[in-house]
DOGUKE-880992 format. One line per 3 residues: number of its first residue (from 1); their letters; for each residue x, y, z of C-alpha. Coordinates in Angstrom, 2 decimals, m for minus. Layout:
NUM = A = X/Y/Z; ...
// end
This chain:
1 = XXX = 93.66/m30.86/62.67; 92.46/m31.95/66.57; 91.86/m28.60/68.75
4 = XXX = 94.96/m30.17/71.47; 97.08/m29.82/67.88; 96.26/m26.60/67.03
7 = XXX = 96.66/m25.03/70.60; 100.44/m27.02/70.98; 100.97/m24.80/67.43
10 = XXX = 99.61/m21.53/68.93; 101.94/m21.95/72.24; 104.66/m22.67/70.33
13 = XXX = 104.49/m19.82/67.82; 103.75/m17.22/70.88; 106.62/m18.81/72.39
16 = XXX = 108.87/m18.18/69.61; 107.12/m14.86/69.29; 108.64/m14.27/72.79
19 = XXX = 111.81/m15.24/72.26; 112.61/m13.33/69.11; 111.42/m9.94/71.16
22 = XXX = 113.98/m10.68/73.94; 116.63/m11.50/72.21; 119.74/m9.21/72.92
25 = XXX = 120.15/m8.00/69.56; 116.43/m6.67/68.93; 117.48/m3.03/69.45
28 = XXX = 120.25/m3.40/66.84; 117.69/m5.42/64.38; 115.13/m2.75/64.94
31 = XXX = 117.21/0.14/63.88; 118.28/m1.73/60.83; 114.49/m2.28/60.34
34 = XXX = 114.01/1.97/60.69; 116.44/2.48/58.10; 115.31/m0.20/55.36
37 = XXX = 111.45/0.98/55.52; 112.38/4.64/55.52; 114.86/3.99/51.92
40 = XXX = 112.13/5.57/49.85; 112.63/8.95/51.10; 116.33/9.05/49.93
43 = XXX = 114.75/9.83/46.66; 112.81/12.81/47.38; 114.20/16.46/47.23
46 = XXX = 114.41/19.43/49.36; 110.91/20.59/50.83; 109.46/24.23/52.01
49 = XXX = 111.99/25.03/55.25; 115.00/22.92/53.15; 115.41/26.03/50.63
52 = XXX = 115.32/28.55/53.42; 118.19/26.68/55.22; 120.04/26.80/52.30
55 = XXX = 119.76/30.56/51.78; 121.74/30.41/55.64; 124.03/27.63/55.17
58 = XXX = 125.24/27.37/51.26; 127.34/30.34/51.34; 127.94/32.96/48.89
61 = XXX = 126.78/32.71/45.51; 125.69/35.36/43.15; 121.87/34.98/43.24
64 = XXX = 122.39/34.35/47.27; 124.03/38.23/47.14; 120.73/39.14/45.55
67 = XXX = 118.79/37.79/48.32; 120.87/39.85/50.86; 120.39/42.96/48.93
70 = XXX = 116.80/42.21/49.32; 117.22/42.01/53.17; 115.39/38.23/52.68
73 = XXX = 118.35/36.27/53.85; 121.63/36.85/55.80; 124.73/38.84/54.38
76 = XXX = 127.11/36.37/55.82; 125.61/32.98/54.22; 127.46/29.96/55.40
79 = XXX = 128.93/31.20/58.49; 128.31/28.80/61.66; 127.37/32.13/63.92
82 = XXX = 124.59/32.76/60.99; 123.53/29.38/60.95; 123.57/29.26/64.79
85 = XXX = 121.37/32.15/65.16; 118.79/32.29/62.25; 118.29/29.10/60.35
88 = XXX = 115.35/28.33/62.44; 114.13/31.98/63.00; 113.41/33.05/59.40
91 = XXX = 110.78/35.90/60.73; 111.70/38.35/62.95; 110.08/41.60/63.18
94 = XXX = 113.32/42.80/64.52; 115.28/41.96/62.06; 113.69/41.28/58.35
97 = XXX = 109.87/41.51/58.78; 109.33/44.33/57.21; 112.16/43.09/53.85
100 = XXX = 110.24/40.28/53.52; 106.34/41.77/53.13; 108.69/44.24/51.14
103 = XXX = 109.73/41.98/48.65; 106.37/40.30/48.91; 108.06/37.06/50.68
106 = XXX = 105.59/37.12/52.80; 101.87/38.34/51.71; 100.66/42.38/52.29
109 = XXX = 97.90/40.84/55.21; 100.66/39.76/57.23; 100.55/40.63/60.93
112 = XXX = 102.99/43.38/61.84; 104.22/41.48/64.66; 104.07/38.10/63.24
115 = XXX = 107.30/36.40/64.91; 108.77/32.69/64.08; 111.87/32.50/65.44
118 = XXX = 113.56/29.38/67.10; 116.55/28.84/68.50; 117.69/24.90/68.15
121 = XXX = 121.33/25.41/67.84; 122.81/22.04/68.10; 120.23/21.25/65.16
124 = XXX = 121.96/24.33/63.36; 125.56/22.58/63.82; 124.42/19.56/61.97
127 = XXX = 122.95/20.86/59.42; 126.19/23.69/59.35; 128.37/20.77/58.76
130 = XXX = 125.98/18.80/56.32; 127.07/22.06/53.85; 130.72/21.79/54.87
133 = XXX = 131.13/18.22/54.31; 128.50/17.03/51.83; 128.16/20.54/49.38
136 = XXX = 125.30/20.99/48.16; 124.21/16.83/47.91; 120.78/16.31/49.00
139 = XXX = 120.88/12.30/49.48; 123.70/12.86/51.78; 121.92/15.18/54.22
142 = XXX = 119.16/12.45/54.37; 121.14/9.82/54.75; 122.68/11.89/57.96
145 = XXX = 118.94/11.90/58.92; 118.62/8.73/58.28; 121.61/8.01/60.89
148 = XXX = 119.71/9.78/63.93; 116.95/7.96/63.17; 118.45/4.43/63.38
151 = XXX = 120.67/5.50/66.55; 117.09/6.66/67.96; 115.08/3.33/67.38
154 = XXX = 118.11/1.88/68.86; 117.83/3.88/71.94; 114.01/3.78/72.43
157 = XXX = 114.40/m0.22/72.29; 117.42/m0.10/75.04; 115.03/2.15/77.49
160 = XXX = 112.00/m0.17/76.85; 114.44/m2.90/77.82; 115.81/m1.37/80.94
163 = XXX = 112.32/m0.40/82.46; 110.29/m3.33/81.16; 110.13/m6.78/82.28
166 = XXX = 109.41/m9.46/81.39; 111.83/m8.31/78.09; 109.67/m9.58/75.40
169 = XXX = 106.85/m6.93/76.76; 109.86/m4.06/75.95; 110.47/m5.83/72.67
172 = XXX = 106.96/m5.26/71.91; 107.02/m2.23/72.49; 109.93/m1.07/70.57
175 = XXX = 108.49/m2.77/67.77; 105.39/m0.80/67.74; 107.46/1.75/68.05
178 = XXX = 109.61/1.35/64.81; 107.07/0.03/63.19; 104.63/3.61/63.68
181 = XXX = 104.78/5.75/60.54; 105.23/9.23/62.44; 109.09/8.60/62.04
184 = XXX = 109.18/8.65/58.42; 108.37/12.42/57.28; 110.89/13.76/59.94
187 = XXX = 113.42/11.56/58.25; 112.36/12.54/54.68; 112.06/16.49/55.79
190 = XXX = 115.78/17.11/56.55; 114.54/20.48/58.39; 112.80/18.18/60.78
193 = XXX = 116.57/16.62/62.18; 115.84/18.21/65.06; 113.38/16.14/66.51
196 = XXX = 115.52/13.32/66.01; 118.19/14.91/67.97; 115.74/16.55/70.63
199 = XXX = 114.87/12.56/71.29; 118.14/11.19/71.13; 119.02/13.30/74.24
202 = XXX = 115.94/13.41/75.49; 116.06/9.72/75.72; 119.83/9.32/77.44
205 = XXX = 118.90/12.23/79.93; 115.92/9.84/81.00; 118.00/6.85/80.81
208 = XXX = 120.94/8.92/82.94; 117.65/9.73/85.64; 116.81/6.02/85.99
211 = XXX = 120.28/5.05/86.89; 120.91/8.37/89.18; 117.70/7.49/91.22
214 = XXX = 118.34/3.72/91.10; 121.78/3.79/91.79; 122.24/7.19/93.37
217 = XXX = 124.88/7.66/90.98; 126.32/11.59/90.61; 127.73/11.21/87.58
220 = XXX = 124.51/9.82/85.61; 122.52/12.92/87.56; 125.13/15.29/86.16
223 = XXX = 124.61/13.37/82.76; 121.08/13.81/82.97; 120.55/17.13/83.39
226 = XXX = 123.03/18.08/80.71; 121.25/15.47/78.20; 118.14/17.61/79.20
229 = XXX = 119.87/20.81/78.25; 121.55/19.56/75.18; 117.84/17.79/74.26
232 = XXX = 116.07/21.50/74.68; 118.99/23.15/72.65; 118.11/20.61/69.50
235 = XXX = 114.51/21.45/69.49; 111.96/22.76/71.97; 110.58/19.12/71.90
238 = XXX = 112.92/18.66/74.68; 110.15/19.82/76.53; 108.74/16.75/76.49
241 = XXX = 112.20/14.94/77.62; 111.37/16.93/81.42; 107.39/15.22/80.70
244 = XXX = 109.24/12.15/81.41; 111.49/12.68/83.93; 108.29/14.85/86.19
247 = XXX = 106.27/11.60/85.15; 108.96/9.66/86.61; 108.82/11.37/89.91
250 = XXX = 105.11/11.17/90.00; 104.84/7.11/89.51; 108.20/5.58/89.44
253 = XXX = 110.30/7.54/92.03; 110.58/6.31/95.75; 110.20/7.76/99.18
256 = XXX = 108.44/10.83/99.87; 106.95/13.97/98.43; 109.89/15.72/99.29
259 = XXX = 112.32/13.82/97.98; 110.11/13.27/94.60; 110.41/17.16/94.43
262 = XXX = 113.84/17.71/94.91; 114.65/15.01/92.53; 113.24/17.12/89.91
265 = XXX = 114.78/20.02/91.16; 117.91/20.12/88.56; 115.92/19.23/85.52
268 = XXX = 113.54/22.81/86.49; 116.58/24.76/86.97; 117.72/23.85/83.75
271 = XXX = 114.19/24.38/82.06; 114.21/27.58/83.84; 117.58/28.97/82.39
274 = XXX = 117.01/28.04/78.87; 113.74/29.91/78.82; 115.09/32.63/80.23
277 = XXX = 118.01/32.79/77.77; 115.37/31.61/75.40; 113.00/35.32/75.60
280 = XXX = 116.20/37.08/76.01; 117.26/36.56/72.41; 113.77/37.08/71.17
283 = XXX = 113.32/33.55/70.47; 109.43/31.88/69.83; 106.12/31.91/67.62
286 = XXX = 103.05/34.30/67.98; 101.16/36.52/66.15; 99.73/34.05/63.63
289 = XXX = 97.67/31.04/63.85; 99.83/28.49/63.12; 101.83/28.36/66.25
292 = XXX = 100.77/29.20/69.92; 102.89/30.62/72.24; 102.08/29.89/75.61
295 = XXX = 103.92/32.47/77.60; 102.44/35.52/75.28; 99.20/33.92/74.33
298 = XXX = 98.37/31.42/77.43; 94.33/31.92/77.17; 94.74/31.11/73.02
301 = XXX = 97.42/28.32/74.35; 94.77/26.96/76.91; 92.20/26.60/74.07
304 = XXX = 94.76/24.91/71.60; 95.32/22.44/74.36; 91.50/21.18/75.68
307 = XXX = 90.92/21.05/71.07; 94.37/19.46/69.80; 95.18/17.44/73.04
310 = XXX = 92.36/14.93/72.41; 92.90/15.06/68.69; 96.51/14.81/69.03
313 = XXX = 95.62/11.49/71.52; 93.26/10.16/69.09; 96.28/10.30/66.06
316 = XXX = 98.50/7.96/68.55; 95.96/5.70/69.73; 94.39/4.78/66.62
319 = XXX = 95.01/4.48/62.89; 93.64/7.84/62.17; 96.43/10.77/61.44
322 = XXX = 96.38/13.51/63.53; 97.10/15.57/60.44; 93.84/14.66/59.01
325 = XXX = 91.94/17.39/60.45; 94.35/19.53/58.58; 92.64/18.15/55.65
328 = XXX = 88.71/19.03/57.32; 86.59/22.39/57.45; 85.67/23.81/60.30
331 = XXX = 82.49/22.72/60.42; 83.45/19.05/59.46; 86.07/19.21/62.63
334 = XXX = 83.17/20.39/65.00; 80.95/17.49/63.88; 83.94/14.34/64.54
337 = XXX = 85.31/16.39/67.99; 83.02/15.00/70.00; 83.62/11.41/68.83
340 = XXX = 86.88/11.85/69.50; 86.63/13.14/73.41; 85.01/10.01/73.90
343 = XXX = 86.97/7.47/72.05; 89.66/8.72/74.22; 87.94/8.86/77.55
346 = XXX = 86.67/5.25/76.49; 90.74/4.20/76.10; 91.84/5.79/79.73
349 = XXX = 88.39/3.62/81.41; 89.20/0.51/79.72; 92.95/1.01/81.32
352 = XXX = 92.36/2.04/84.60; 92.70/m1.05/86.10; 96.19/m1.41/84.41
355 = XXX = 96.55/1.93/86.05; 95.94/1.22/89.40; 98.38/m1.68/90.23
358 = XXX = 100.86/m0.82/88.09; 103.24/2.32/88.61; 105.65/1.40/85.05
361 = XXX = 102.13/1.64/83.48; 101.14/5.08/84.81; 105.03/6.47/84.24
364 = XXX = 104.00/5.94/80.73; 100.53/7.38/80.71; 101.73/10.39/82.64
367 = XXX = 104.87/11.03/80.20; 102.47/10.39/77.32; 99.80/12.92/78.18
370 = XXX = 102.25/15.71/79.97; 104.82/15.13/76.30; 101.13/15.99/74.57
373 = XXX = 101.13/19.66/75.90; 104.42/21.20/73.89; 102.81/20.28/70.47
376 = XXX = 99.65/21.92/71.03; 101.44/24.78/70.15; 100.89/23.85/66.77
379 = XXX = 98.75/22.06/64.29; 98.31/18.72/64.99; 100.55/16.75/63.11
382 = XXX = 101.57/12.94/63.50; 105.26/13.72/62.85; 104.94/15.56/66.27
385 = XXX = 104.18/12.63/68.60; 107.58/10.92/68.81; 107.41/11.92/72.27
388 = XXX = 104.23/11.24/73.01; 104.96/7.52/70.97; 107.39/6.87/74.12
391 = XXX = 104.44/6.51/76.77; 102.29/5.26/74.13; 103.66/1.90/73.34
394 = XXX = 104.89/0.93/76.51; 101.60/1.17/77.90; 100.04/m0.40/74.62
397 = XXX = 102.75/m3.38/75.30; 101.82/m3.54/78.96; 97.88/m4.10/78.58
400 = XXX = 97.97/m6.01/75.65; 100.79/m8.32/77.43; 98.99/m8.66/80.72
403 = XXX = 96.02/m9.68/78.82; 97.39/m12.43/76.72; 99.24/m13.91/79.97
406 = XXX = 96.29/m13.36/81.67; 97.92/m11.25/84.91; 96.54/m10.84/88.34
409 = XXX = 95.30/m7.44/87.84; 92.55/m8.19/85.16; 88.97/m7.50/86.66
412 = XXX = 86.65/m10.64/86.44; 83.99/m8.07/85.36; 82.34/m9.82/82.05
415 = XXX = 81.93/m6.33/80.88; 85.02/m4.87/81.49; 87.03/m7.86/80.13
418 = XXX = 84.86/m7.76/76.91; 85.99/m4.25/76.68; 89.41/m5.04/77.37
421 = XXX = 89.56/m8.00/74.73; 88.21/m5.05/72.38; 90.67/m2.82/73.09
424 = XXX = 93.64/m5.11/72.77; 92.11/m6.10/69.46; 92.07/m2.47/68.46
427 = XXX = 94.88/m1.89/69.28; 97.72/m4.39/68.07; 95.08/m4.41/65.22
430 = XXX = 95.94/m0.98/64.59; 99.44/m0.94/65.21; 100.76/m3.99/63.37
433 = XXX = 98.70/m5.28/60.08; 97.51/m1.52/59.44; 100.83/0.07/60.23
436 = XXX = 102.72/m2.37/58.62; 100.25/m1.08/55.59; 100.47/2.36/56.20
439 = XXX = 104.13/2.03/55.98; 103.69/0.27/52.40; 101.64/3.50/51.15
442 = XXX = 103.19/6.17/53.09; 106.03/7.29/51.04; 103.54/7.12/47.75
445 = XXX = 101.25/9.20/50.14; 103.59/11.67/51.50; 105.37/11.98/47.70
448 = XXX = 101.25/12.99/46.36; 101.22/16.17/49.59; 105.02/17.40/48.45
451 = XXX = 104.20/17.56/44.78; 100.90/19.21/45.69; 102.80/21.82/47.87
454 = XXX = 105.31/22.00/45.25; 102.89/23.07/42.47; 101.59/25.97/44.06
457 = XXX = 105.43/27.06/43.96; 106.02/26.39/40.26; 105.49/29.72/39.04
460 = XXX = 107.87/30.07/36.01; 110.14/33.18/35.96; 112.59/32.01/32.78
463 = XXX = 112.23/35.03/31.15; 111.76/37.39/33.44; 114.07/40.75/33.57
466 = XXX = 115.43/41.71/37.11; 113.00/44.69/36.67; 109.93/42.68/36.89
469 = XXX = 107.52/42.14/39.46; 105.60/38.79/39.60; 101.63/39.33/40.52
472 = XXX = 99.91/36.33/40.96; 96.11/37.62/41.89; 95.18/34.41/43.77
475 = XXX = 97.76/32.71/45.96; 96.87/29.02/46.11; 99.11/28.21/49.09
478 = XXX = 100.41/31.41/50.97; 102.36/29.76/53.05; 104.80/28.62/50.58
481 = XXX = 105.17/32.15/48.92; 108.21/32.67/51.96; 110.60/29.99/49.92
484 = XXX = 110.03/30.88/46.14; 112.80/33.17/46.05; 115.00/30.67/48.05
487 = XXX = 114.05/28.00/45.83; 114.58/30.01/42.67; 118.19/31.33/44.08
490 = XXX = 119.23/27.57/45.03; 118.38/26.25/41.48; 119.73/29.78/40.00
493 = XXX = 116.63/30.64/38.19; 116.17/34.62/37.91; 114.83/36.65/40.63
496 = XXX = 111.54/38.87/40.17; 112.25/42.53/41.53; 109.59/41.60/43.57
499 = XXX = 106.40/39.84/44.37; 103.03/40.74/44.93; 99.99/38.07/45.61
502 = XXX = 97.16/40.25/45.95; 94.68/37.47/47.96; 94.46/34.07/48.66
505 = XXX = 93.16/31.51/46.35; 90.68/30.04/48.70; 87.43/31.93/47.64
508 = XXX = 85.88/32.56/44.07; 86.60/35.52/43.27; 85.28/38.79/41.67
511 = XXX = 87.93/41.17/39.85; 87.26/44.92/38.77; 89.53/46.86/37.07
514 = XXX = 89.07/50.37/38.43; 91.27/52.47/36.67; 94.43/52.51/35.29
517 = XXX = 95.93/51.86/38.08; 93.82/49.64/40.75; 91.65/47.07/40.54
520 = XXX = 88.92/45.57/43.45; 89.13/41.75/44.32; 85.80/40.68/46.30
523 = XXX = 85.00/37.57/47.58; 81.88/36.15/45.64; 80.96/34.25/48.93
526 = XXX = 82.33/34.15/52.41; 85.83/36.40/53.10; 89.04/36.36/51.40
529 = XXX = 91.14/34.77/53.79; 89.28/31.36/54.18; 87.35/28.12/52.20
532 = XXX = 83.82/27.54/52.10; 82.89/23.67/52.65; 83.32/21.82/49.99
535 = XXX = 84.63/18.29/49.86; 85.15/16.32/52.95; 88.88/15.98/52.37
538 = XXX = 91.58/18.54/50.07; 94.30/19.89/50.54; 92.78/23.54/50.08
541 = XXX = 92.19/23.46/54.03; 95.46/22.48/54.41; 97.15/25.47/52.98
544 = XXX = 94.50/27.74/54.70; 95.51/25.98/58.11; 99.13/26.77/57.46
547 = XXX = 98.69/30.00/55.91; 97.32/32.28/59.01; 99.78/34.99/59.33
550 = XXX = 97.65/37.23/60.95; 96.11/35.75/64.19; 92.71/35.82/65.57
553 = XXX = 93.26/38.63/68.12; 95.08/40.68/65.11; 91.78/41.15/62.47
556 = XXX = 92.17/44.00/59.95; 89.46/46.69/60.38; 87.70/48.06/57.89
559 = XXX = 89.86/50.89/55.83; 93.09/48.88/56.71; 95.53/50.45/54.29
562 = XXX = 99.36/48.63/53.61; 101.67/50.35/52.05; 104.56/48.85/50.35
565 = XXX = 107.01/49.78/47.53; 104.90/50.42/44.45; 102.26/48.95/45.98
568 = XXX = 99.04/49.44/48.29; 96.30/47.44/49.36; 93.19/49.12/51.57
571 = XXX = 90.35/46.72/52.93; 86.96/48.08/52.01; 84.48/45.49/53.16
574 = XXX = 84.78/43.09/56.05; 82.32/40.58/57.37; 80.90/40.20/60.70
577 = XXX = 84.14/38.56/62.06; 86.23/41.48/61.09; 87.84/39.43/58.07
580 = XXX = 88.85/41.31/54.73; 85.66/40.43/52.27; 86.89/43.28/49.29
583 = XXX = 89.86/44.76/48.93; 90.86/47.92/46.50; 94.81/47.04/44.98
586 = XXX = 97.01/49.64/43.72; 100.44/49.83/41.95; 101.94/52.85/41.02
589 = XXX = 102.79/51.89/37.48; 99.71/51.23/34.85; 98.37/47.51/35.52
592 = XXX = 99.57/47.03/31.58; 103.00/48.03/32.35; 105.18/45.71/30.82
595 = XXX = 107.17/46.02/34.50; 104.19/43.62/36.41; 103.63/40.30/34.80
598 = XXX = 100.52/38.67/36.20; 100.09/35.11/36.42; 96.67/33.42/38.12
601 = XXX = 96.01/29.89/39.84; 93.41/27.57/38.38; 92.22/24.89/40.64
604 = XXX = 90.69/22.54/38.22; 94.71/22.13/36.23; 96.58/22.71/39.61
607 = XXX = 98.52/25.26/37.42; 99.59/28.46/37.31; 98.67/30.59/33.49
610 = XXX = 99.29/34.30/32.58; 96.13/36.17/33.64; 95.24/39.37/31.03
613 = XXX = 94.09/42.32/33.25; 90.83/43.47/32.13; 89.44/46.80/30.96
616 = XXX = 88.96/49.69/33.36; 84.81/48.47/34.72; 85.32/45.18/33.51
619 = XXX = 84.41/42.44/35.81; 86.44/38.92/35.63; 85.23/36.05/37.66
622 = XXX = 87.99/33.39/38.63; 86.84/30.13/40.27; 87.70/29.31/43.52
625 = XXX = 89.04/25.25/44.53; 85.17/24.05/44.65; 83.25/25.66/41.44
// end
């Protein structure tokens, strides 16, 4: 075919390219599109904060009477005041702490003062009314999911539209958008509604602050603000709704500094009030080492933010997950960190000259990177950067656009256009052909984690006698341990009197009986509470990553004793970090009491199998996840 041929074909395609990304009914199309590639999930069932919830919202049944009695879960299940104020705070050393490491709910080396408690009420309605209108019907609450989720891709393509021009650049960008995979384990995890609903306000309270500034319109100002508060009240996320509207003031927003300030002035006082209200009810995440909480903990916050920022960056940028240091050692994380600093320095240099002529462009680098700082609270996680995907694709849409149409602003730098040819490359590379893959194998992918997590739950209780206590002598997953007696009440399989996991399964481990009564667990390498290295990738430093329940600033010393109800545990070695390397483990009834019924997890069969307790001086060795 002659060259003249083939470029007539390429304009024409990229002009019909164009036209289908303006076209007026793209946002509708798109949120059609949300919903058919997200289907899979309809299938899966309820998942690690899902059986909690259901403990609040279900109401009374006879097994959800035991829990109460237990002091694990709320007398008045099902009431919308219980729902409104603790299905998103199910730790509270206030109010059930101490029932929980009681009951064994949560493990004996929790922190005293571990606290996760949230308060997301308008998330709480929703999910309040998914038990009065749907029962107990799983596929329904997704499928209400589901709807926030389409009415959000619909949004996000509307705001790319208003702010974008020419409209095919917003199309673009919405596309990237929907097509990004982050979206799909919020809509699967019906827990995770809120973030849906966080961005659904989030989004009209910025699209309420365009029009107020542009049109100096009082009633969209009033609208914004209160979009703003109702965003915050679905999920602190909402946060990262005020990252926009401060980023608008900073590039976007006319006139002077003044005026730039005092336009922000409402969305503040609203910030202000909620987080005021916010510590008043207790509300927030510390002690352990899951979350940070920057009011409490600002040096630890500080530290989470200059580590996950870049990493959390890196997961939006590129095709890698942010979760996938979740999946790393330590030592493997330390090693790829500094690659990662500089891929993203590399990405901001290549832009800047996007940056500098273009004030749409650094609105959505500012919102991007300021919407980056809430979820550094937490473990970096790609489900997190809905927010941050805002900022993200409009710039990605921007630069990639003004290079194709070759704009004014492109440097005639050899070099830097070379770089920028690169980048562009990258990154539709990245965000179309591979997302459009990762889509394909993400629901097989995510299914693989959720019946991994799920295992280390199966612990089978058929015939147990409400007298018995479950022991399991290595926990494989501690983190999970909170929802096995939810889980077991919602399917209405018997309740152990209690539960006792004596250490976690992330060590091998050395077990002595010493007497009739107590019996020694020591580390055979390393401490208790972490993995050594082993394989590049599992899912063992996944569950240690979630499972910190006692923070860095909280060690146990050496001689640590915890007593609970017939049961104590005393720490008797420690290594050099102050981390629990032996512990000595005593019930008060004889370990062969038919009362404790002992159970141990094997790695190798993912699988949990009765464990015999040994002799008084008898050593047993148990493997750990790499041996």
């Amino acid at each position: 075919m002659p060259d003249w041929r083939i470029g007539v074909l390429r304009k024409e395609s990229i002009g019909l390219l164009r036209k289908v990304l303006q076209t007026r009914r793209l946002p509708v199309v798109l949120a059609v599109l949300a919903l058919l590639m997200t289907l899979p999930a309809l299938r899966m069932g309820l998942l690690n904060d899902d059986w909690h919830h259901w403990g609040v919202l279900a109401g009374t049944s006879r097994l959800g009477q035991d829990l109460s009695r237990l002091g694990i879960a709320p007398e008045d299940s099902g009431r919308l005041s219980t729902a409104l104020s603790e299905q998103f705070a199910p730790v509270d050393p206030q109010r059930n702490l101490s029932e929980l490491k009681n009951y064994g709910a949560l493990p004996w080396w929790t922190y005293d003062g571990l606290r996760v408690c949230f308060w997301r009420p308008l998330s709480s309605f929703t999910h309040w009314l998914d038990y009065r209108v749907f029962g107990n019907s799983v596929v329904m609450m997704r499928v209400h999911n589901f709807v926030w989720l389409a009415v959000v891709m619909f949004l996000v393509a509307t705001l790319y539209r208003r702010l974008m021009t020419p409209l095919w650049m917003a199309g673009l960008a919405a596309l990237l958008y929907v097509l990004d995979d982050s979206s799909y384990f919020p809509a699967m995890w019906i827990a995770n509604r809120n973030i849906f609903l966080s961005l659904f306000f989030g989004i009209l309270g910025l699209l309420a602050h365009h029009r107020w500034r542009r049109d100096n319109s009082t009633p969209a100002g009033i609208a914004s603000v209160l979009c703003l508060l109702c965003s915050l009240l679905s999920a602190e996320a909402g946060v990262a709704a005020f990252a926009y509207i401060f980023a608008y003031a900073l590039a976007l927003e006319r006139g002077s500094r003044l005026r730039r300030g005092l336009s922000l002035a409402p969305a503040v006082l609203v910030i202000v009030l909620w987080r005021i209200i916010y510590n008043m009810l207790g509300r927030g995440a510390s002690g352990g080492g899951f979350y940070s909480n920057p009011s409490s903990e600002p040096l630890r916050y500080l530290q989470a933010v200059l580590v996950r920022g870049p990493i959390l960056l890196m997961g939006q940028w590129s095709c890698l997950p942010a979760d996938i240091f979740s999946y790393m050692h330590n030592s493997a994380k330390m090693v790829y960190f500094p690659f990662i600093v500089v891929f993203v320095v590399l990405v901001l240099i290549v832009l800047l000259p996007l940056l500098r002529v273009n004030r749409l462009a650094r609105f959505w680098l500012a919102g991007m990177y300021f919407s980056v700082l809430p979820i550094c609270a937490t473990t970096p996680m790609n489900r997190n950067l809905l927010f941050v995907g805002l900022g993200a694709f409009g710039l990605i849409a921007q630069f990639t656009g003004g290079i194709i149409s070759k704009e004014s602003w492109l440097p005639k730098s050899r070099i830097w256009r070379a770089s920028a040819w690169a980048l562009c490359v990258i990154l539709l590379f990245v965000h179309l052909p591979i997302t459009i893959f990762g889509r394909v194998i993400t629901p097989r992918a995510t299914t693989e984690v959720i019946v991994k997590v799920n295992e280390t739950m199966e612990i089978d209780t058929a015939d147990f006698s409400r007298e018995q206590v479950l022991v399991v002598v290595n926990a494989p997953n501690p983190a999970s341990l909170f929802y096995i007696p939810f889980q077991k009440a919602c399917k209405a399989e018997p309740l152990p009197r209690a539960m006792r996991f004596l250490v976690p399964g992330f060590a091998a481990l050395e077990v002595t009986r010493k007497d009739d009564k107590s019996l020694s667990v020591r580390a055979a390498s390393g401490n208790l509470l972490s993995s050594q290295p082993g394989p590049k990738l599992d899912m063992v430093y996944l569950f240690e990553s979630v499972s910190v329940v006692r923070g860095a600033g909280n060690r146990m010393h050496l001689g640590r004793k915890v007593e609970l109800p017939g049961f104590s545990a005393e720490v008797v070695a420690v290594d050099g970090q102050g981390v629990p390397v032996e512990v000595l483990l005593k019930f008060a009834v004889s370990l062969d009491d038919p009362s404790l019924r002992w159970f141990w997890w094997r790695w190798k069969k993912d699988h949990y199998y009765p464990f015999k307790v040994p002799a008084v001086g008898e050593p047993v060795n148990i493997p750990g996840p790499f041996r």
